[in-house]
C-alpha positions in Angstrom: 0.0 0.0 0.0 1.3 3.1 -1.1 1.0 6.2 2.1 2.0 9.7 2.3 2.3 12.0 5.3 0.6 14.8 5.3 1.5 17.4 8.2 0.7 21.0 8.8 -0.9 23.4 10.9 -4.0 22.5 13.5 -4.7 26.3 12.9 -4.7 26.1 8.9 -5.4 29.4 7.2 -8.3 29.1 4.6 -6.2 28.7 1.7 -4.2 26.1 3.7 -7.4 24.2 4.1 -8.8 24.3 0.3 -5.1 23.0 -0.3 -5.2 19.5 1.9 -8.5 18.7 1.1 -7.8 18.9 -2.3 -4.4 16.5 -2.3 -6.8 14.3 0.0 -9.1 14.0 -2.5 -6.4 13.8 -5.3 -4.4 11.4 -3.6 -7.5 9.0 -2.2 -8.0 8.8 -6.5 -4.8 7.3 -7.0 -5.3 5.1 -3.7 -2.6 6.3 -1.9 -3.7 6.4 1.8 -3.1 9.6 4.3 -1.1 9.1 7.6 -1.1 12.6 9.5 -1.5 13.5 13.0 -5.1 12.9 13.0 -6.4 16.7 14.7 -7.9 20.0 12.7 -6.6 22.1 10.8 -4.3 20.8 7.6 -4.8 17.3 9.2 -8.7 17.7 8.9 -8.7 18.6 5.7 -6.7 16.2 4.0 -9.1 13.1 6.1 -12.1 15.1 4.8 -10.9 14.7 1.2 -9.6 11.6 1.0 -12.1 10.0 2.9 -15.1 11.8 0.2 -13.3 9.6 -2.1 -13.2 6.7 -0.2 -9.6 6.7 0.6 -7.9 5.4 3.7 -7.0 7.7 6.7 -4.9 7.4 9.4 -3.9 9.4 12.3 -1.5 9.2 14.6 -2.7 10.8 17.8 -1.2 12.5 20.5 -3.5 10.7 23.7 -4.3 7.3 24.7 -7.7 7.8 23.5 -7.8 9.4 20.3 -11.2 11.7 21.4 -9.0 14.3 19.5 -9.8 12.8 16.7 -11.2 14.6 13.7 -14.5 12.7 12.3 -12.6 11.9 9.2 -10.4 9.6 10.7 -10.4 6.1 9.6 -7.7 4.4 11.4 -6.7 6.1 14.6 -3.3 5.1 16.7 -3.2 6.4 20.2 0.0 6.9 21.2 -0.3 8.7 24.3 2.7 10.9 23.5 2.0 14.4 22.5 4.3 15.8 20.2 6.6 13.3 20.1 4.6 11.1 17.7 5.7 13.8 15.1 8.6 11.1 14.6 6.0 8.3 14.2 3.8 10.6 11.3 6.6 10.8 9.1 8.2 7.5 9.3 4.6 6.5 8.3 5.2 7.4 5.0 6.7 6.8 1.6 7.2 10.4 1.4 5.8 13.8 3.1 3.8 16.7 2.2 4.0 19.8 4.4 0.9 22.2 4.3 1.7 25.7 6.2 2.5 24.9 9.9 4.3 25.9 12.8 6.8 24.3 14.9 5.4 21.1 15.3 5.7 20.9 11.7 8.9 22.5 11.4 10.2 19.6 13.9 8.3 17.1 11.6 10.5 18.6 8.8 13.1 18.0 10.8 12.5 14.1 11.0 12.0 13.8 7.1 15.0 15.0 6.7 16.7 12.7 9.2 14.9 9.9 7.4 15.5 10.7 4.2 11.9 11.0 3.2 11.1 13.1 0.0 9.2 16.3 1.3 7.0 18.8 -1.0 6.2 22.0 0.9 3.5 24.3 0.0 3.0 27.2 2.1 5.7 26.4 4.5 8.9 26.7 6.3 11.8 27.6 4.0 14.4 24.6 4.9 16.8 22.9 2.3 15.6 19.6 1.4 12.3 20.8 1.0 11.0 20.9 -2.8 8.5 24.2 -2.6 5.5 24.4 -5.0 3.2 27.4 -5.5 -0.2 25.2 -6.3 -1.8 22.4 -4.7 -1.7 20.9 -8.4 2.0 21.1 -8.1 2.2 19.3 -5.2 -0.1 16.0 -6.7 2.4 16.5 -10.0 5.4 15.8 -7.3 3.9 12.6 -6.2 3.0 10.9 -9.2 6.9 11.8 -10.1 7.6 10.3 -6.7 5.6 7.0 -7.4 6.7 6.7 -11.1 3.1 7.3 -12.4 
């Protein structure tokens, strides 16, 4: 099974959220499931879209009990660990799109690059290693590329 990470902001501007529901939607077409860390914002958005197309969606959430949750969420694992399942989001998947954010997804950068993971970034921190797009289009372009498709 093909997964990509999605991570950005809880607090997604407007345009932010437009942007992950489409590349939910986009990448639940070429059934390529979401891992993300499962709350609002970017992470809402791109379970809202993907899951409209019947795509899979996991989150990896920060309590025991996942009742953070957003209602898109398919597959929830509770980790019980805050912000340090930010380590566990990215190594989740084949390769990572960043969506706006803050510092929780600045340290999630962070990891990707540890791990080598490919990362599109749209609307997000400046960091070499990160291939920036202007368009949400751009960024589904990126992962067929990635995928060979």
């Amino acid at each position: 099974m093909r997964v990509v990470s999605v991570i950005g902001s809880s607090n997604s501007t407007d345009e932010e959220y437009r942007a992950a529901y489409f590349v939910g939607k986009e990448l639940a077409r070429r059934e390529i499931a979401v891992v993300c860390g499962g709350r609002g914002g970017v992470m809402e958005a791109v379970c809202k879209g993907a899951k409209e197309e019947g795509g899979i969606t996991i989150g990896v959430m920060p309590s025991y009990d996942g009742q953070e949750a957003n209602p898109y969420v398919e597959i929830k694992i509770n980790t019980g660990m805050s912000w340090n399942r930010n380590p566990i989001v990215v190594a989740s998947g084949d390769m990572v799109i960043a969506i706006g954010g803050h510092w929780g997804t600045l340290s999630e950068i962070a990891y990707a690059l540890i791990l080598n993971r490919f990362i599109v970034g749209y609307r997000t921190h400046n960091i070499e290693g990160v291939e920036k797009v202007d368009a949400p289009d751009e960024i589904i372009r990126k992962v067929e590329e990635f995928y060979g498709t």
